[in-house]
C-alpha positions as CSV (number, residue, x, y, z in Angstrom):
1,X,28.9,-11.5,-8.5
2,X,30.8,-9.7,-5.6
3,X,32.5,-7.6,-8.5
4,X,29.3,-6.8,-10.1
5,X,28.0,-5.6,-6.4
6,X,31.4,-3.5,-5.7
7,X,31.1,-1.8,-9.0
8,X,27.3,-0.9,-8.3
9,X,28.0,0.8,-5.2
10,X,31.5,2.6,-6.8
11,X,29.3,4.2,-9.6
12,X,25.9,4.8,-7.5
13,X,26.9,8.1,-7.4
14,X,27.3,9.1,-11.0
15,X,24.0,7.3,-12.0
16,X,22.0,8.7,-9.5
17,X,23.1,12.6,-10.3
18,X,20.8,15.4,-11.3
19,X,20.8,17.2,-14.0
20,X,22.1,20.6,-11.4
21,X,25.0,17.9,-10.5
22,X,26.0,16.8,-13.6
23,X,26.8,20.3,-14.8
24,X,28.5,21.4,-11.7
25,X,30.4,18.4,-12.0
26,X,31.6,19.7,-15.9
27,X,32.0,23.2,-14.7
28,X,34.6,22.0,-12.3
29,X,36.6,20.4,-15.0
30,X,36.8,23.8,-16.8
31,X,39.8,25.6,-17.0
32,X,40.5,27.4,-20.4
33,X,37.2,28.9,-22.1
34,X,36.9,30.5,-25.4
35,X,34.7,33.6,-25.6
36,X,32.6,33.2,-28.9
37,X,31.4,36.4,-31.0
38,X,28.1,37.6,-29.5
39,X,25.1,38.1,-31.3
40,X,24.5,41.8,-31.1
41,X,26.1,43.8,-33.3
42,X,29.3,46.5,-32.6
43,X,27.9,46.2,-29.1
44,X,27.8,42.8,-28.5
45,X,31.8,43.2,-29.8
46,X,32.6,45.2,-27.3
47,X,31.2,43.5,-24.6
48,X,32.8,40.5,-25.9
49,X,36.2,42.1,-25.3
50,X,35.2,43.6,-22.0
51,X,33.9,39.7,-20.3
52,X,37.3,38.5,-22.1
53,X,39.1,40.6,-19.6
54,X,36.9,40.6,-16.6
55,X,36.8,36.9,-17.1
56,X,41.0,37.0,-17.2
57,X,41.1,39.4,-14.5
58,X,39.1,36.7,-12.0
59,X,42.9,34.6,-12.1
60,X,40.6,31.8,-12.1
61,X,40.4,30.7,-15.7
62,X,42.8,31.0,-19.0
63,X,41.4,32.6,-21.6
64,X,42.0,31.1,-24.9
65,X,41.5,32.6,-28.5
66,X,41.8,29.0,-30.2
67,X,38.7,27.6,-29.9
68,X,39.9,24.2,-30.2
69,X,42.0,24.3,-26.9
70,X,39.4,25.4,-24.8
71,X,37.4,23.1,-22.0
72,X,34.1,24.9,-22.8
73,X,32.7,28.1,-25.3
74,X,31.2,31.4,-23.9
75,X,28.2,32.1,-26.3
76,X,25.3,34.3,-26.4
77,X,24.7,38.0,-27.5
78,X,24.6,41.2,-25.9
79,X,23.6,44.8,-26.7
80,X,24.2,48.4,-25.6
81,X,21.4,51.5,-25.8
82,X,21.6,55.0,-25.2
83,X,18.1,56.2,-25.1
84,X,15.8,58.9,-23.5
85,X,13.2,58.9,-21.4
86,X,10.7,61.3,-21.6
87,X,8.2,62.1,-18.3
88,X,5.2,64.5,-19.2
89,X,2.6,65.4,-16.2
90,X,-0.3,68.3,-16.1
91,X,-1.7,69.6,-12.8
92,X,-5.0,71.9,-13.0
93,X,-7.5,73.5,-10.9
94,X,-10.4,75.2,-12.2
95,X,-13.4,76.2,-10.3
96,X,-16.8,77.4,-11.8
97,X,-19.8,78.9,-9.8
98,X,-23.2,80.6,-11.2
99,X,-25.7,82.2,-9.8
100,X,-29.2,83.0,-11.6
101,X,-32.6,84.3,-9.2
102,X,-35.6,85.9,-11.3
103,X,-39.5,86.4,-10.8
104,X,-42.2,88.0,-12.5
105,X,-45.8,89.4,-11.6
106,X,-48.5,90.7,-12.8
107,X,-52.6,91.7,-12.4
108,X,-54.5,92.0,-15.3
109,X,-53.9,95.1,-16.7
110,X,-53.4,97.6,-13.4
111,X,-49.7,96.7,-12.6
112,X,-46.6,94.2,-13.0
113,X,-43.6,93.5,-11.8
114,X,-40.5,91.6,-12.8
115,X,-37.0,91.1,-11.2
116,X,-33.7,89.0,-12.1
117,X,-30.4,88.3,-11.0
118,X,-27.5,86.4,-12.6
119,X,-24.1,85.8,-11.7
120,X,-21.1,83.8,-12.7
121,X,-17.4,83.1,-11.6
122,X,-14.6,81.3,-13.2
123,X,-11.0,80.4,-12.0
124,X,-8.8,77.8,-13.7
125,X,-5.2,77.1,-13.4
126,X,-2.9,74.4,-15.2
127,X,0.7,73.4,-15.3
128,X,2.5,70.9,-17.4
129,X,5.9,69.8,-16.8
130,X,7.6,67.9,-19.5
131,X,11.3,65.9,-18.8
132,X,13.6,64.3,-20.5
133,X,16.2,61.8,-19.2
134,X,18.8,60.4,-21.1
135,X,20.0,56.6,-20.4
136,X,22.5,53.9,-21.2
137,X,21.9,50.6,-20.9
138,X,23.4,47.2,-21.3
139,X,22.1,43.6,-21.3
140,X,24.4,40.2,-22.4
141,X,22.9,36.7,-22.1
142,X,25.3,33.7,-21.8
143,X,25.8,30.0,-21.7
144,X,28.8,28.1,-21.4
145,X,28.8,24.7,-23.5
146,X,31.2,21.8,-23.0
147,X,33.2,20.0,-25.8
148,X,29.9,17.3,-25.6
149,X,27.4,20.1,-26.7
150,X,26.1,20.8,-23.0
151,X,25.1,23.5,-21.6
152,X,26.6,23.8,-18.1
153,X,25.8,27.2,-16.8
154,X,24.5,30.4,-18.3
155,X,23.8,33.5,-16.8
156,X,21.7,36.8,-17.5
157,X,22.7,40.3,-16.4
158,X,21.5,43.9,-17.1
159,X,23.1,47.4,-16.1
160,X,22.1,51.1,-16.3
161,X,26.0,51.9,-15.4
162,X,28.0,52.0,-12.2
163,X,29.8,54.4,-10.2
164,X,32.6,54.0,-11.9
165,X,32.4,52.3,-14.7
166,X,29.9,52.1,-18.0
167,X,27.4,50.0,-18.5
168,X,29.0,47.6,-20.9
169,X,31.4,47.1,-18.2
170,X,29.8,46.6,-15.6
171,X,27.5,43.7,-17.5
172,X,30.7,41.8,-18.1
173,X,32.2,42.2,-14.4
174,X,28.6,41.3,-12.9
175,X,29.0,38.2,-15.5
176,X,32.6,37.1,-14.6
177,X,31.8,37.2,-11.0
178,X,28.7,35.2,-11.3
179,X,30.7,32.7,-13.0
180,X,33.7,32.8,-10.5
181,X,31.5,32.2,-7.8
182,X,29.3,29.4,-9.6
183,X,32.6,27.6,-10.1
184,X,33.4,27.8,-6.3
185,X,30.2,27.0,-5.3
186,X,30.4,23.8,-8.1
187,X,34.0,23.3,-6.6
188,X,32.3,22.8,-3.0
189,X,29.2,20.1,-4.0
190,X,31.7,18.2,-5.9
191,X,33.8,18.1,-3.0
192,X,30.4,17.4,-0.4
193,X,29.5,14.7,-2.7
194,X,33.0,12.8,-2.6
195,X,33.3,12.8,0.8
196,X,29.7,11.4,1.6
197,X,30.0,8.5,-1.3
198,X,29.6,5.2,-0.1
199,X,33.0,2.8,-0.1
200,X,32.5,-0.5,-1.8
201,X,32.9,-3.5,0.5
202,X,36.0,-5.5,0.3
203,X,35.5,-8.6,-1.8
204,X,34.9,-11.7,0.3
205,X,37.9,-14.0,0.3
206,X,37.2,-17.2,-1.9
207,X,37.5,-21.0,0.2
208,X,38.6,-23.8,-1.5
C-alpha cells in the first residue's frame, strides 16, 4: 500500500498537466526538426528554405533533411503576393443661385403694366485624384508535430517587408524567433514545475 501511495504522489504531476503543459513539456524534448514542403506553391518553396536557415541560424536546433531523424516536423504552407493598391478620391464644390421677380397690371382697357426680372449663377469645381501603390506581401502558417502525431506549437506570421530584408524573409525570421523564444519559455515551466513537485514520503520501515 505505501508503494502504491509513493507512486501516486511521484506521478501527480504528469496526470494532473494541461493540455499548454503537456506540449511545452514535448517542445523541450525537441532538438532536430525537419522542415516539411509547404503548401503554397514556388512561394511556399522559398519560404521553406528561408525558415530552414533562420531556424539554423537561432544555434538552437539542428536542422535535419531526413525526416526520420528528426524529434518533430515543421508543416504548413505559406505564400508570397506582389499586388497593387489602388486609392481613387473626388473633391467638388459647386454652388447654384437664381433669382426670378415679375408682376403684371392692368385696367380694363385704358392702361397696363408688366415687369420681370430673372437671374441665375453657377460655379462648380471638382478634382479626382487617382493612386496606385504597389505591395509585397508574405504570410506562412505552421505547426510543429511530434513523432506521436501532436501538435506542440504552431505559429502564424504576416509581413509587408522590412528594412532590410523582403517579405519572405522576414516571415521566416519573425517565425524562427517565435519558436526560439517559445522553447525558452517551455524550457523555464518545465524547470518551475520540477522544482515545486511534491517528494514522495519515505516508505515506513516494516516491524516484525
Amino acid at each position: 500500500m505505501t508503494l502504491v501511495l509513493c507512486a501516486l504522489l511521484l506521478f501527480a504531476p504528469y496526470l494532473e498537466q494541461t493540455p499548454e503543459e503537456e506540449a511545452a513539456q514535448h517542445l523541450t524534448k525537441v532538438r532536430r526538426i525537419y522542415v516539411a514542403i509547404l503548401t503554397g506553391g514556388d512561394a511556399a518553396l522559398q519560404i521553406r528554405d528561408l525558415l530552414m536557415t533562420s531556424l539554423h541560424n537561432s544555434k538552437l536546433f539542428i536542422i535535419t533533411e531526413d525526416e526520420d531523424k528528426a524529434d518533430a516536423v515543421l508543416k504548413g504552407a505559406g505564400d508570397d503576393d506582389v499586388f497593387t493598391d489602388t486609392f481613387q478620391s473626388s473633391e467638388g464644390i459647386n454652388a447654384h443661385t437664381q433669382i426670378g421677380a415679375g408682376s403684371s397690371q392692368g385696367l380694363r382697357n385704358y392702361s397696363s403694366s408688366s415687369s420681370s426680372h430673372s437671374g441665375a449663377v453657377s460655379i462648380g469645381e471638382n478634382e479626382s485624384r487617382r493612386t496606385e501603390e504597389r505591395k509585397h506581401e508574405a504570410i506562412a502558417t505552421v505547426r510543429l508535430v511530434s513523432k506521436d502525431g501532436d501538435v506542440i506549437w504552431s505559429a502564424t506570421a504576416e509581413s509587408l517587408g522590412a528594412k532590410f530584408m523582403g517579405a519572405s524573409a522576414d516571415v521566416a525570421d519573425k517565425i524562427a524567433k517565435r519558436l526560439v523564444a517559445d522553447f525558452k519559455a517551455a524550457k523555464q515551466q518545465v524547470a518551475a514545475s520540477q522544482t515545486t513537485r511534491p517528494v514522495a514520503a519515505p516508505a515506513a520501515a516494516s516491524t516484525k
